[in-house]
C-alpha positions in Angstrom: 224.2 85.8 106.0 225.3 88.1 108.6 222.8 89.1 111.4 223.6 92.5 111.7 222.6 94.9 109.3 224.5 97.8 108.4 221.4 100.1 108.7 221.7 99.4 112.3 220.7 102.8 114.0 222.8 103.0 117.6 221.9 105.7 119.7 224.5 107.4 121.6 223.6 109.2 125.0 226.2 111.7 126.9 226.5 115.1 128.0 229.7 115.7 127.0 230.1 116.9 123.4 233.8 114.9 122.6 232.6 111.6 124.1 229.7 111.7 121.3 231.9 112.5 118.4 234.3 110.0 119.6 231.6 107.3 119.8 230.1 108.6 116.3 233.3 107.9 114.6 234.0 104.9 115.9 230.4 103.3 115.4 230.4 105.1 112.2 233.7 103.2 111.2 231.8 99.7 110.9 229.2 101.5 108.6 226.5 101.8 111.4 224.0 104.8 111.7 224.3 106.9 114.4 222.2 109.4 116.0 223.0 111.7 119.4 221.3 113.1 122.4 222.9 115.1 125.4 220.4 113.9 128.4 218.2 111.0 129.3 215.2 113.1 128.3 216.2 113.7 124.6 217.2 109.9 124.4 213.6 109.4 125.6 212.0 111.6 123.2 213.8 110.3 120.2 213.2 107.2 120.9 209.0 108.1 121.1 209.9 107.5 117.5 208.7 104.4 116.9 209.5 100.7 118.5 212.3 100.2 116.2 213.7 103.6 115.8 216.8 102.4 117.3 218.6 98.8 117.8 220.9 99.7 120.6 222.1 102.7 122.9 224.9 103.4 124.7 224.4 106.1 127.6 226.4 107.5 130.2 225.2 106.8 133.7 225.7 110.7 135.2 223.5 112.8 133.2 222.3 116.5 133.6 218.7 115.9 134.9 217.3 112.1 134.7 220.5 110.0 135.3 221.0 107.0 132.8 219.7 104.3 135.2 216.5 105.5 135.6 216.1 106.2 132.2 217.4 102.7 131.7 215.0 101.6 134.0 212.0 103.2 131.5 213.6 102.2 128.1 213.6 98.2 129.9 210.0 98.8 130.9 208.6 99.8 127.6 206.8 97.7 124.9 209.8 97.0 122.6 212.9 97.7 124.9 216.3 98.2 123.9 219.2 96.5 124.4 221.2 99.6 126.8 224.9 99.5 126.9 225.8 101.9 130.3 229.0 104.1 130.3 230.7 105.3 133.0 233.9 107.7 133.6 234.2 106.8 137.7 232.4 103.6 138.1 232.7 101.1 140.6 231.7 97.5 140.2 228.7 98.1 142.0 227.7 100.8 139.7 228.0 98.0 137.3 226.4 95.0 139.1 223.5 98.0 139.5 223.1 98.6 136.2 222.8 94.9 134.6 220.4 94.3 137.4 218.6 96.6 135.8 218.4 95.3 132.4 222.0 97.3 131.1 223.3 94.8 128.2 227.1 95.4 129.3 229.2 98.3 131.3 231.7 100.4 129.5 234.2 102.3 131.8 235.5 105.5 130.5 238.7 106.3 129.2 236.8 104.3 126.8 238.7 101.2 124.7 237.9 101.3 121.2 238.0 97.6 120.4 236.1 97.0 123.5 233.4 99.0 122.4 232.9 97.4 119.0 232.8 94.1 120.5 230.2 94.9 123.0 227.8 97.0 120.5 228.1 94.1 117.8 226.9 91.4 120.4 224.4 93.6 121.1 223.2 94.4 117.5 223.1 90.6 117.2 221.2 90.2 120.0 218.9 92.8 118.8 219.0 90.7 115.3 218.1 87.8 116.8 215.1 88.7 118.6 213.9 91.0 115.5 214.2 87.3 113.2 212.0 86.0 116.0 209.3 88.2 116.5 208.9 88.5 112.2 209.2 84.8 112.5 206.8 84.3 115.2 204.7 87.3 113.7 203.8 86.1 110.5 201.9 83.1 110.0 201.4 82.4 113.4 199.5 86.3 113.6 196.6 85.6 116.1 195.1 85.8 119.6 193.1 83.0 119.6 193.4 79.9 122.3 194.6 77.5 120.1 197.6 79.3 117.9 198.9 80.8 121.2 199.3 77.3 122.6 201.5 76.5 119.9 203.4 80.0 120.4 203.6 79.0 124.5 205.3 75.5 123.9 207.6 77.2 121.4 208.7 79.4 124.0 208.9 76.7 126.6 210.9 74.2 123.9 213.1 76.8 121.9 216.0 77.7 124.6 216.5 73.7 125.3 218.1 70.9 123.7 215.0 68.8 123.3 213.9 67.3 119.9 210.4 68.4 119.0 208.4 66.3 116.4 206.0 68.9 114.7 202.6 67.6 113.3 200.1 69.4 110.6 198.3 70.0 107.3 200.3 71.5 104.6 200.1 74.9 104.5 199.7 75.4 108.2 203.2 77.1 109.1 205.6 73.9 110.3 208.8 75.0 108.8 207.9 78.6 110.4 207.7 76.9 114.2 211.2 74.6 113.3 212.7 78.3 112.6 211.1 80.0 115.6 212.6 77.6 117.7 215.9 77.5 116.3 215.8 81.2 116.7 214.9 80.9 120.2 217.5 78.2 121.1 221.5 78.8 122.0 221.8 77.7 118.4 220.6 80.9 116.8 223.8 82.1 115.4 224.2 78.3 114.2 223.6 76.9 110.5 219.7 76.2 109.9 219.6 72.8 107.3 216.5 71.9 106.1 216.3 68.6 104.1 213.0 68.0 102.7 212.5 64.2 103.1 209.5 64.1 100.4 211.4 66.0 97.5 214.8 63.6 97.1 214.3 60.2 96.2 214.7 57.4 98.0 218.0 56.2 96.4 219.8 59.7 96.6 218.5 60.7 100.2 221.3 58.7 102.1 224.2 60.9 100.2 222.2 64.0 100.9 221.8 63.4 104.4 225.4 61.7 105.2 227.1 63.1 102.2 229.7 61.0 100.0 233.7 60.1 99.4 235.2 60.8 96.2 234.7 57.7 93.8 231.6 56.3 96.4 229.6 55.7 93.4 229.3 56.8 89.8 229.3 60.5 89.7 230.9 61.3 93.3 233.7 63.2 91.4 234.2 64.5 94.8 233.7 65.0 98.2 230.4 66.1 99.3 229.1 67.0 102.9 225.9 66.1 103.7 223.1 67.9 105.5 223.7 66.1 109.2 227.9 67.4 108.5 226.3 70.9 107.3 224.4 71.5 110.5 226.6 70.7 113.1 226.7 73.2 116.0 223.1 74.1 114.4 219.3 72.9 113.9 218.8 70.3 111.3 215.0 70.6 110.1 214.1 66.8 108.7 210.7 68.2 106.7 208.1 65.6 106.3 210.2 63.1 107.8 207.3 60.6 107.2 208.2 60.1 103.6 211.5 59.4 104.7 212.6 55.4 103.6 213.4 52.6 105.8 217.0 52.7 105.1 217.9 56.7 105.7 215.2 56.1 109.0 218.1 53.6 110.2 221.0 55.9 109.7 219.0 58.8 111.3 217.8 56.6 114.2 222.4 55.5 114.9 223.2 60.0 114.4 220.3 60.7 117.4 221.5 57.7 119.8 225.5 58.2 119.1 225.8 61.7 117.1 228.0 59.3 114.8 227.7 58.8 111.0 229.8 57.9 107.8 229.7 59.1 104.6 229.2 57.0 101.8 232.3 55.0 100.7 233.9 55.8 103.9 234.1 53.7 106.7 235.9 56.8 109.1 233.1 57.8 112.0 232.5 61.5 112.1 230.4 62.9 115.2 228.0 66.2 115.2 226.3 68.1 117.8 223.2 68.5 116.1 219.8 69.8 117.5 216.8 67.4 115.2 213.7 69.0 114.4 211.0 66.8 112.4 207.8 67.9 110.6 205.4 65.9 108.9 202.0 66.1 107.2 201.1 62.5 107.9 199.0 60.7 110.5 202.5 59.1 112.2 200.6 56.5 113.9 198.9 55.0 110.7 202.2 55.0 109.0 203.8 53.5 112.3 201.1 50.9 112.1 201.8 50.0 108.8 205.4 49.4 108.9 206.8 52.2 106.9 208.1 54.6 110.2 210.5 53.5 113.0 208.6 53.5 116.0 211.4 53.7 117.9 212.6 56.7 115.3 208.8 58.4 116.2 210.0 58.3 120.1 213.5 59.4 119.2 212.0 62.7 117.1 209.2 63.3 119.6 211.1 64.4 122.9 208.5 67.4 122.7 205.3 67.0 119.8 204.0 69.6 118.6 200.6 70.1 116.7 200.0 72.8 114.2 196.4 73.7 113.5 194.5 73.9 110.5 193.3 77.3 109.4 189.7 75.9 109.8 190.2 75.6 113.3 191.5 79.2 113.9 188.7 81.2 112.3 188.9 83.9 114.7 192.9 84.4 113.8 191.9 85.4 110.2 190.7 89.1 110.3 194.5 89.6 112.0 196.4 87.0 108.9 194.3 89.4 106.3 195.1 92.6 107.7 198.8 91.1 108.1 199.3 90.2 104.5 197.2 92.9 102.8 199.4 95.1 104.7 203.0 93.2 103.6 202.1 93.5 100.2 200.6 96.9 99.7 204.1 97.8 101.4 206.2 95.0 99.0 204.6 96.4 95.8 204.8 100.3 97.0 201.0 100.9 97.2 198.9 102.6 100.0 197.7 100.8 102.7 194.0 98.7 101.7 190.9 98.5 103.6 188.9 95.3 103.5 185.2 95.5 103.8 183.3 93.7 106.2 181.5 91.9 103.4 184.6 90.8 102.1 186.1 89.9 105.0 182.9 87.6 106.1 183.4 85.7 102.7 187.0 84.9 104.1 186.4 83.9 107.3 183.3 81.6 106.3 185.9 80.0 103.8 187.3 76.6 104.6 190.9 77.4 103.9 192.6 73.8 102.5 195.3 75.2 102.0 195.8 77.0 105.2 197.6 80.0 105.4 199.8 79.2 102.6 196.5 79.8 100.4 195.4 82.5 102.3 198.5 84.3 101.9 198.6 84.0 98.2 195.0 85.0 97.6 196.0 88.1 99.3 198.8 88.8 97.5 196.6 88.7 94.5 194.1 91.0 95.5 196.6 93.1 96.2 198.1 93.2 93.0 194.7 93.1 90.9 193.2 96.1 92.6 195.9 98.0 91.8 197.6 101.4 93.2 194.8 103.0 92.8 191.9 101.1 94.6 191.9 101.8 98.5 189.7 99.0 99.6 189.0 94.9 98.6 185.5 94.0 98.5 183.9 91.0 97.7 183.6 91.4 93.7 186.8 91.4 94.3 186.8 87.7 95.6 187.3 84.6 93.3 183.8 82.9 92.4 185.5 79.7 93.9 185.9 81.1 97.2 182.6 82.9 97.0 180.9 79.4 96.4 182.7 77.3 98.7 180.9 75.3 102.0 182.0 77.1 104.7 183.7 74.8 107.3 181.6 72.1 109.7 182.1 72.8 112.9 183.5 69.9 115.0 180.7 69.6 117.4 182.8 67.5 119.8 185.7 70.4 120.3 184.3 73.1 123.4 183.4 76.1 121.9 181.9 74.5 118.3 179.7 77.3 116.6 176.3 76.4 115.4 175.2 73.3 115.9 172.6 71.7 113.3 169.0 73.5 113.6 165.9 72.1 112.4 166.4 69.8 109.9 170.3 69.1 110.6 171.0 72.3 109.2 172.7 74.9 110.6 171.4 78.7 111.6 173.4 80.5 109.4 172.5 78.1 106.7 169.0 78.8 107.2 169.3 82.5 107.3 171.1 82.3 103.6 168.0 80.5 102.6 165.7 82.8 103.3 167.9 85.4 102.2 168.6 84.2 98.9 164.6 83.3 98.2 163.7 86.9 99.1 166.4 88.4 96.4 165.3 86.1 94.3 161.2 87.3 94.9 162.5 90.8 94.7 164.5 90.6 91.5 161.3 88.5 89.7 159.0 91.7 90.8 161.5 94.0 89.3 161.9 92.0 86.3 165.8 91.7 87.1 166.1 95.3 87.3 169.0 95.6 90.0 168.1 99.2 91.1 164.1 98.5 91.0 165.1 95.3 93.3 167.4 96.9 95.6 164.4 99.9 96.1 162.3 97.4 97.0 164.6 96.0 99.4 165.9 99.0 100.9 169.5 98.3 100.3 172.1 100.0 98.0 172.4 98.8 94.3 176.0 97.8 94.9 175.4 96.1 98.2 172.8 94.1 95.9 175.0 93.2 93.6 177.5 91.6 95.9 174.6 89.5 97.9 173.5 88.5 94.7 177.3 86.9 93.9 177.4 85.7 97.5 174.3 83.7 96.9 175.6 82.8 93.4 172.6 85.0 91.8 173.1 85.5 88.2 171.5 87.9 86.1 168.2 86.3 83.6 
């Protein structure tokens, strides 16, 4: 799949009139959008847009008013900054070596080369691609400013642009293909093949001709000849998901391709050599299975040049007001409805929730209430909410992590726990005196009827 898109919006920036058409029809000619502006202080207002109105912009350096490197200058220093391309009809090669200083993506003299400029503008679209795939990437599942996802995001950072082989730990559900891709995207390998091969899903005897692939006549079936992952990735990232269900076997094949880069396909004796970047994920405990026999521990030291541990959603309760308001807003704008509020209520009931799933099931729920309020409703509240996440425990805290929140009260339970008590016994009191009249109740309580009605399903209340 190419990186560019053809809905690429290019900005072109120049005072005189027949550079701009010229540029139009050439940008135009490889089906990109294109939009123009005669001086640095029209680029600058169009561009007040939004932070993606444009993916790349090619501006003269002499301009009527603010010349194009100071206006370069403020595009760079912006929130989303766009890649610049700076033109030039009586350059010098320190105008140039000026201008990438300053953050200018490439230097374009004028009589301009047509060829040239296609070439520049679609290394910089995929640059602009690349780093778009990484922030969504980066900006999905992993939305949150808590302590604990941002120390994953900060070793992805420091890992991504190297060579190193990162061995990546977690729960399923917690995001570990999403890191394997971030870092991929982040590496020298971007524009090379991503090859996931999920070790848990292909059985045992078939894994080895997925991996290695096969000869024509290798075995019964092998019509013909078949690459295999490690062939498919080469020059790329090959993603080796849940690696820990992986059999003794393929582990001894995939232990020879990281010390050598060598490997043969089945029924082949010829040695074939890849430069492949390894990436393992598993939802195991590694050392237990290394204990046991069934993982290399010399494979384990192999993968885990760089380890990296993906939280549970348990641990990351503060991240999941911003994963709500991330995936209620994805799907009101995948289904076509306006944007959703979620009440406080509501959102309490998720937060408390022990997620064991992880995000995987907090992304679904959301998709569904999404879907089953409907165009019409504008907020989800917490009748909303399925009973079985209404009823649910809410997570223990582990009291030996810094930071754990409530720690047992009298009796070994906890604050909050108390509080529902006594909240739930003075409903209850309430709705006796009122003869389980709701409104009578909720009088006497000095609360809304409808905010009576969803304590009551909080608390599992049901109506006599």
């Amino acid at each position: 799949m190419p990186l560019i898109r053809e809905t690429s919006r290019v900005l072109v920036v120049d005072d005189e009139r027949n550079i701009r058409r010229t540029l139009r029809m050439i940008i135009e000619g490889e089906d990109f959008t294109v939009e123009e502006a005669a001086s640095a202080e029209e680029a600058l207002d169009l561009l007040g847009r939004g932070t993606d109105a444009f993916h790349a912009i090619l501006m003269d350096v002499k301009l009527p008013g603010m010349d194009g490197i100071t206006a370069l200058q403020k595009i760079q220093s912006s929130d989303r900054p766009v890649p610049v391309i700076m033109i030039s009809g009586h350059a010098t090669i320190r105008d140039a070596v000026e201008a990438v200083r300053r953050g200018a993506y490439d230097f374009l003299e004028k009589p301009l080369d047509r060829d040239r400029v296609i070439i520049s503008l679609k290394h910089c679209l995929e640059k602009t691609a690349l780093e778009r795939q990484v922030r969504d990437l980066t900006g999905a599942e992993m939305v949150g400013a808590g302590p604990v996802i941002h120390t994953v995001r900060d070793d992805m950072a420091k890992v991504g642009p190297t060579s190193g082989r990162v061995f990546i730990t977690g729960e399923s559900g917690t995001g570990k293909e999403l890191v394997a891709r971030g870092i991929h995207m982040l590496s020298d390998r971007a524009a090379g093949p991503f090859i996931k091969v999920n070790c848990a899903a292909i059985p045992s005897e078939l894994i080895e001709s997925e991996l290695f692939g096969y000869e024509k006549g290798a075995f019964s079936g092998a019509v013909q000849r078949k690459k295999g992952m490690v062939e498919l990735a080469d020059k790329g990232t090959l993603f080796l998901d849940e690696v820990g269900d992986m059999g003794a076997a393929a582990q001894a094949k995939v232990l020879r391709v990281l010390q050598t880069g060598e490997f043969s396909r089945l029924g082949s004796e010829t040695v074939l050599t890849v430069d492949v970047r390894v990436i393992a994920a598993t939802n195991k405990d590694i050392a237990a299975e290394i204990a046991s026999g069934r993982f290399r521990e010399d494979l384990y030291y192999r993968l885990s040049v760089v380890p990296i541990i993906v939280p549970p959603l348990r641990e990351r309760p503060e991240d999941i007001p911003a994963l709500v308001g991330h995936f209620n807003a994805f799907f009101c704008a995948q289904y076509g409805y306006r944007p959703k509020s979620v009440s406080p209520e509501a959102l309490e009931v998720l937060v408390r929730y022990p997620w064991p799933g992880n995000v995987r099931e907090l992304k679904n729920l959301i998709e569904r209430l999404v879907i089953m309020t409907g165009p019409q409703r504008n907020e989800i509240d917490t009748e909303d909410i399925p009973d079985d996440i209404f009823r649910a425990p809410p997570p223990k805290p582990d009291l030996q992590k810094p930071g754990a929140s409530e720690p047992p009260a009298a009796g070994g339970r906890s604050l909050r726990a108390m509080k529902d008590e006594v909240e739930r016994e003075v409903i209850m009191k309430a709705l006796d005196e009122a003869d389980w009249n709701v409104s009578k109740a909720a009088a006497a309580l000095g609360i809304e009827r409808t905010n009576l009605h969803k304590k009551m399903k909080a608390h599992g209340i049901q109506r006599k």
